[in-house]
PAFIMI-129987 format. One line per field, with one value per residue (C-alpha): x, y, z; residue number from 1; residue in three letters. Coordinates in pm, whole numbers. Example, Ala and Ser with C-alpha at 12.3 -4.5 7.8 and 13.67 -1.06 7.14 Angstrom:
% PAFIMI-129987
px <- c(1230|1367)
py <- c(-450|-106)
pz <- c(780|714)
k <- c(1|2)
r <- c(ALA|SER)
END
This chain:
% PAFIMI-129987
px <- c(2969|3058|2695|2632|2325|2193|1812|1653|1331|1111|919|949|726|757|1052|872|542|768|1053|1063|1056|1374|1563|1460|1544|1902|1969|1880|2137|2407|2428|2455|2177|2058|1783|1756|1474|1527|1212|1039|718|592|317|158|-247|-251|38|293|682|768|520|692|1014|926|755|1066|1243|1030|1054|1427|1426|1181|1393|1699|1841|2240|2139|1831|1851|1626|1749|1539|1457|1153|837|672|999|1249|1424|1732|1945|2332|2171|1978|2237|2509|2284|2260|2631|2727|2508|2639|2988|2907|2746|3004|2770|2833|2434|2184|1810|1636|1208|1104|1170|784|550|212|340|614|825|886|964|1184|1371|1470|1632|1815|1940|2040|2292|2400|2532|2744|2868|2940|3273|3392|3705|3634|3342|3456|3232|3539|3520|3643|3453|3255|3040|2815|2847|2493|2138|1831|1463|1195|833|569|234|324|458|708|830|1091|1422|1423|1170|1330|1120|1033|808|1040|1029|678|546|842|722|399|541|728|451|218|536|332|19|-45|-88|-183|-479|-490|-715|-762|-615|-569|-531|-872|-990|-788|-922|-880|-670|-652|-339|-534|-814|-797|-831|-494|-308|-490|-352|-29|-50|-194|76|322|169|129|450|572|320|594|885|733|712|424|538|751|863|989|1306|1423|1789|1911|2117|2106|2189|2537|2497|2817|2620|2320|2234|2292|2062|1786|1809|1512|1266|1025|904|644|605)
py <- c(-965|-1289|-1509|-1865|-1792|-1485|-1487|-1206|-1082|-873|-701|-744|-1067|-1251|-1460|-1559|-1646|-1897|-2008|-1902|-2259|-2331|-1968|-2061|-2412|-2290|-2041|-2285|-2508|-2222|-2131|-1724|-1626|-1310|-1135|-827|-683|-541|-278|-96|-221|178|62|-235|-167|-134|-16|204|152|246|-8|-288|-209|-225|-566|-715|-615|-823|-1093|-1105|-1119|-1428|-1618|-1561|-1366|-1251|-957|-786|-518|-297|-155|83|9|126|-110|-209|-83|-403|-343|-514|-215|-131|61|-202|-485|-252|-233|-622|-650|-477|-656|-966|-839|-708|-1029|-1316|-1605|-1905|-1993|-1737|-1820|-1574|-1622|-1815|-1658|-1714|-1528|-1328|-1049|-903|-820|-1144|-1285|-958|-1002|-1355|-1261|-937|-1148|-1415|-1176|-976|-1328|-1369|-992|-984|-1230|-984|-789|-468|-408|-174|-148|-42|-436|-700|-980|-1272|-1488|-1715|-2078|-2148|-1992|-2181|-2091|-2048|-1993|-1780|-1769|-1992|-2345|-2566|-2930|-2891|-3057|-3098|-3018|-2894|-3060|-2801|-2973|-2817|-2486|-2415|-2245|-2055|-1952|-1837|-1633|-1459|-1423|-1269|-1030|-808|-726|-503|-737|-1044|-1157|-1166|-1084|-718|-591|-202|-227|-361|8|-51|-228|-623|-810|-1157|-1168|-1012|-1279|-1574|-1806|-1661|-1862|-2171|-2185|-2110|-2428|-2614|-2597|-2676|-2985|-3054|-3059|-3201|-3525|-3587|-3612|-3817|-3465|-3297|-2977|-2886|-2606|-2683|-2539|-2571|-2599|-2567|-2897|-3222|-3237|-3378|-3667|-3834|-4067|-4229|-4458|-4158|-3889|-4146|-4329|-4182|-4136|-4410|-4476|-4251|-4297)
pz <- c(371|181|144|81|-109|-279|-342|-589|-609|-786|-557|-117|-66|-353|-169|107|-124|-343|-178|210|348|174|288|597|603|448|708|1000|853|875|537|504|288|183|-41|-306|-419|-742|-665|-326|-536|-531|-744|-514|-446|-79|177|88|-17|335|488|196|379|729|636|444|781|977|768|688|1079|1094|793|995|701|707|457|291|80|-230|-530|-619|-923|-1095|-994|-1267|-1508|-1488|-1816|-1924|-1933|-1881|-1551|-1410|-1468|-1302|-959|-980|-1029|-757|-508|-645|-577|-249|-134|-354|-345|-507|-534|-697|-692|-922|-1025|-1313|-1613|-1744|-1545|-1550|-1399|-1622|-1352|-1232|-1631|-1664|-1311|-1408|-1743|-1578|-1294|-1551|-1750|-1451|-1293|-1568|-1663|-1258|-1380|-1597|-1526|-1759|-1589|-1337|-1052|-797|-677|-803|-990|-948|-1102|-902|-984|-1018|-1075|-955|-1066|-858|-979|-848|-1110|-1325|-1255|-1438|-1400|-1123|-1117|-795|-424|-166|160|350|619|925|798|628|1013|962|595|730|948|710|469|779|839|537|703|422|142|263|467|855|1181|1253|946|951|614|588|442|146|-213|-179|-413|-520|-248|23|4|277|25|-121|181|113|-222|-97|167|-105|-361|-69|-13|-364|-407|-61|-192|-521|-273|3|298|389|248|-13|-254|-639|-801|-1175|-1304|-1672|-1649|-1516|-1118|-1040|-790|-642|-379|-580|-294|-16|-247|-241|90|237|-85|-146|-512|-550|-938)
k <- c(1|2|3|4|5|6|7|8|9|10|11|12|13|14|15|16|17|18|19|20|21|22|23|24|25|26|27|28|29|30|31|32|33|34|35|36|37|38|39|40|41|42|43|44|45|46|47|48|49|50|51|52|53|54|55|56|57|58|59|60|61|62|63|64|65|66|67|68|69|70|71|72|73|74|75|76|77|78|79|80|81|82|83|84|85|86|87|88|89|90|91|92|93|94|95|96|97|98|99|100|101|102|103|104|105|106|107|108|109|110|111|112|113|114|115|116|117|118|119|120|121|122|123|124|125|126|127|128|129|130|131|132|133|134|135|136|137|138|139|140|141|142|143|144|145|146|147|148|149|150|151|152|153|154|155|156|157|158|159|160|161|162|163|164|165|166|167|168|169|170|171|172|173|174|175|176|177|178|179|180|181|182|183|184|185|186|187|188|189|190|191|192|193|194|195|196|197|198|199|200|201|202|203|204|205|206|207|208|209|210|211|212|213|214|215|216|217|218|219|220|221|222|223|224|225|226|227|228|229|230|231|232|233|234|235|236|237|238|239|240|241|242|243)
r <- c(UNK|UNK|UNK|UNK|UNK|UNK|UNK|UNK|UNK|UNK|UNK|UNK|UNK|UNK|UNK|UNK|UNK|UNK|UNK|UNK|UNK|UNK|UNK|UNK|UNK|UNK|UNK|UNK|UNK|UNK|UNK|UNK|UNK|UNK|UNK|UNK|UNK|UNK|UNK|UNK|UNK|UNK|UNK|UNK|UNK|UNK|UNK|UNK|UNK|UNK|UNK|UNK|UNK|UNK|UNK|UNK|UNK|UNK|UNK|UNK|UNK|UNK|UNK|UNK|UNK|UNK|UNK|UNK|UNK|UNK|UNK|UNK|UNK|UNK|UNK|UNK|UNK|UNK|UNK|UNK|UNK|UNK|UNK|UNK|UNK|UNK|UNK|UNK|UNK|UNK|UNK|UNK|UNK|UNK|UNK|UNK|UNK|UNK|UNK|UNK|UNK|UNK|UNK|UNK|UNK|UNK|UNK|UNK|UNK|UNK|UNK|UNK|UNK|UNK|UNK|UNK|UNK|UNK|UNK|UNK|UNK|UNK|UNK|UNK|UNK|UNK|UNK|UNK|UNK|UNK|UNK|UNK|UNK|UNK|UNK|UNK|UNK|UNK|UNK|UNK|UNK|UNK|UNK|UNK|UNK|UNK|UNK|UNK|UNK|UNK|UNK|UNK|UNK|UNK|UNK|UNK|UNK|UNK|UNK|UNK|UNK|UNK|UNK|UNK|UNK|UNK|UNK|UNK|UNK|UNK|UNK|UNK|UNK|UNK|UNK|UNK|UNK|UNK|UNK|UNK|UNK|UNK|UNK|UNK|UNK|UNK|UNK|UNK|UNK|UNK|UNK|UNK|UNK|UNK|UNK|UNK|UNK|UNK|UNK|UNK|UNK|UNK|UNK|UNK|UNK|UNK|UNK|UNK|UNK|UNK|UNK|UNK|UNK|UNK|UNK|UNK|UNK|UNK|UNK|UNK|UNK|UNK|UNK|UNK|UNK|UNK|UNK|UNK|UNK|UNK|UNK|UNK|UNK|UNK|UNK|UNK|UNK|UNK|UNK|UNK|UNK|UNK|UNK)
END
């Protein structure tokens, strides 16, 4: 299946957490978008791999996802090895997108900081020829950083005000690690992510950041180079000067 867009995560929520207004918002504008997780996240607190993969599931269904898929490789053991970069590879191959978006490659969980650097060099080592994989290569024309702990001056917010419901929805899709009525996984120790006041920081960085671009909600991407524009007066037609 040939994708648009080819989002990577760590661990089975971490998509939807950071970036699920704008997967949505990219699938509802027909764009073919898929996500990896690199792990089954085996070593999460509460719920259990098989409950991680029922919820990503649900959620792929919600974001209107073309493709979701899990690696399998060791939560909590993302090392930049020939092994791990060959799994990546071949999903890139599988999927040919020409737009990667992979976490932020400084993170408190070292998961996140190692997925971004693994995802990094498999892009590229995907384009290689002698890297035989039995498919042929490709190299995505562009990775795009999203952040999950930590934050970082964006170059660019992606508004997200028609699509943050949508991003809740997703995010509820894991009953087992984040906060909701009725719970069954209530029993279970609490986390910082199981907390109610978890979500509220969630819709409180989304309007944070849909307040810099003039939305009500918005999500925040970084790019190592400057954004090429061919319309200046079209690309900021509808943004006031919020300096």
């Amino acid at each position: 299946m040939k994708l648009d867009v080819l989002v990577f995560e760590a661990h089975p929520d971490d998509m939807e957490l950071s970036c699920g207004g704008t997967v949505a918002k990219m699938s509802k504008q027909g764009y073919a978008v898929g996500v990896v997780a690199l792990t089954k996240a085996e070593l999460g607190t509460r719920g259990t791999p098989q409950d991680r993969r029922r919820e990503f599931e649900a959620s792929a269904n919600v974001l209107g996802l073309r493709a979701w898929d899990v690696l399998d490789i060791p939560d909590g053991n993302i090392a930049n090895t020939p092994e791990n970069r060959e799994r990546i590879i071949r999903a890139i191959r599988r999927y040919r997108p020409q737009l990667v978006l992979a976490p932020y490659w400084l993170d408190r969980h070292p998961d996140h900081a190692n997925a971004s650097v693994v995802v990094r060099e498999a892009c590229f080592y995907a384009g290689l020829t002698k890297i035989d994989t039995g498919q042929p290569p490709h190299r995505p024309g562009t990775v795009v950083y999203y952040p999950l702990h930590y934050e970082f001056t964006p170059t660019l917010v992606v508004d997200i005000t028609d699509t943050f419901e949508t991003k809740l929805a997703a995010i509820h899709c894991y009953t087992s690690q984040f906060h909701s009525r009725d719970n069954r996984f209530d029993s279970e120790p609490q986390t910082y992510i199981s907390s109610a006041e978890f979500l509220q920081v969630i819709e409180t960085r989304a309007r944070y950041w849909g307040s810099k671009i003039g939305a009500t909600y918005g999500e925040p991407f970084l790019w190592n180079g400057p954004v090429p524009v061919s319309d200046l007066p079209g690309t900021f037609a509808k943004i006031s000067d919020l300096r």
